[in-house]
C-alpha positions as CSV (number, residue, x, y, z in Angstrom):
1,X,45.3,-42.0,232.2
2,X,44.5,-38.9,230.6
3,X,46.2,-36.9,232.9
4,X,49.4,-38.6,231.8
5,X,48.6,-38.2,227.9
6,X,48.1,-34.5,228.2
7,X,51.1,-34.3,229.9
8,X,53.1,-36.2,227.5
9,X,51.3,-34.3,224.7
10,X,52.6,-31.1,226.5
11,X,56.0,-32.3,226.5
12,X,56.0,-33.2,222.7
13,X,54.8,-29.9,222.0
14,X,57.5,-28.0,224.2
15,X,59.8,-30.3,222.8
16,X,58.9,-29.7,219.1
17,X,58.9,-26.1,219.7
18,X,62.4,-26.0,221.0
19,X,63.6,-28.0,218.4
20,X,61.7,-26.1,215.9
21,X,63.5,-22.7,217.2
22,X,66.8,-24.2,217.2
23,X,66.3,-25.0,213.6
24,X,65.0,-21.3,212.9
25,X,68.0,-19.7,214.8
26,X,69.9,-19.5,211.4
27,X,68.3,-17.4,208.7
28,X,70.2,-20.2,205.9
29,X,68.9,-23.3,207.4
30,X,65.4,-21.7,208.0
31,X,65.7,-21.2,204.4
32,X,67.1,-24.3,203.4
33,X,63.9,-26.1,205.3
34,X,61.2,-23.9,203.8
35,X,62.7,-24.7,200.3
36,X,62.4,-28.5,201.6
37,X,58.9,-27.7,202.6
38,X,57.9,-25.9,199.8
39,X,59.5,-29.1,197.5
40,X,57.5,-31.9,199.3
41,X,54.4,-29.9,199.1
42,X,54.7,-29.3,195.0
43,X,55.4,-33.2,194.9
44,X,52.7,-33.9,196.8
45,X,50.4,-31.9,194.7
46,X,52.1,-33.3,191.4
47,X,51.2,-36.7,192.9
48,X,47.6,-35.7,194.0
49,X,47.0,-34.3,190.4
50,X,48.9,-37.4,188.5
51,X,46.9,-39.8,190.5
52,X,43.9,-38.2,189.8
53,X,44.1,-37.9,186.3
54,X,45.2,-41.9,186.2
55,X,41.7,-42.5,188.4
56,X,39.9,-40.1,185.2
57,X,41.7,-41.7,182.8
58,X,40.7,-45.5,184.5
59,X,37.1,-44.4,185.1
60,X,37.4,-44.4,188.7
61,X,35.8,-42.2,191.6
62,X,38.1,-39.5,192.7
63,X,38.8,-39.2,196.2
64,X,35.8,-36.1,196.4
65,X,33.6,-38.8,195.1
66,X,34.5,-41.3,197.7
67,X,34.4,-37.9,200.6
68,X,30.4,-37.5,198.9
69,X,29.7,-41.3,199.1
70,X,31.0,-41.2,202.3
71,X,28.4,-38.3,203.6
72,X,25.8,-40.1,201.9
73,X,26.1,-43.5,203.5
74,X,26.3,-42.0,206.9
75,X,23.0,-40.0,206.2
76,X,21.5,-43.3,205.0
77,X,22.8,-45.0,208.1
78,X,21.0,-42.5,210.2
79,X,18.1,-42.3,208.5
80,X,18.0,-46.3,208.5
81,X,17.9,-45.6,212.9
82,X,15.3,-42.8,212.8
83,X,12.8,-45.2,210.7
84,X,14.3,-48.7,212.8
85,X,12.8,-47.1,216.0
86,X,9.6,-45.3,214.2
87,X,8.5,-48.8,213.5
88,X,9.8,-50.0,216.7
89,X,7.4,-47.4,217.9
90,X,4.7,-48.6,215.8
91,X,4.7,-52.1,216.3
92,X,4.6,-51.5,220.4
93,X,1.6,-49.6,219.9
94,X,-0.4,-52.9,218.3
């Protein structure tokens, strides 16, 4: 099975490349796409920005307080496992 999911993985990637020269072939529509490009990325950045000021604004966590939440849960959930089998450990010893 993932035998065949490299290989189709491959393919998309040959397949993306050749489609992604074809477009570059002509110095106008490369052109044309970066502009594209370029457009979705400032959009994207006006919404990032927008919606962050609407989360300030609203007293919400922004999304680096959810990414440091996030870390420290996972820590918490580790350290939960270290002291669950230390006690474990303990209680088979009386």
């Amino acid at each position: 099975m993932a035998g065949v999911k490299q290989k189709l993985r491959d393919e998309g990637l040959k397949l993306g490349m050749k489609a992604m020269s074809k477009l570059m072939e002509d110095p106008d529509r490369a052109q044309k796409l970066m502009t594209a490009v370029q457009k979705v990325q400032d959009g994207k950045q006006s919404l990032d920005e927008t919606t962050a000021r609407l989360r300030n604004t609203a007293g919400l966590p922004s999304r680096e307080d959810f990414k440091t939440m996030g870390k420290r849960v996972g820590k918490l959930r580790r350290d939960v496992r270290k002291l669950a089998s230390q006690l474990d450990g303990v209680l088979q010893t009386l």
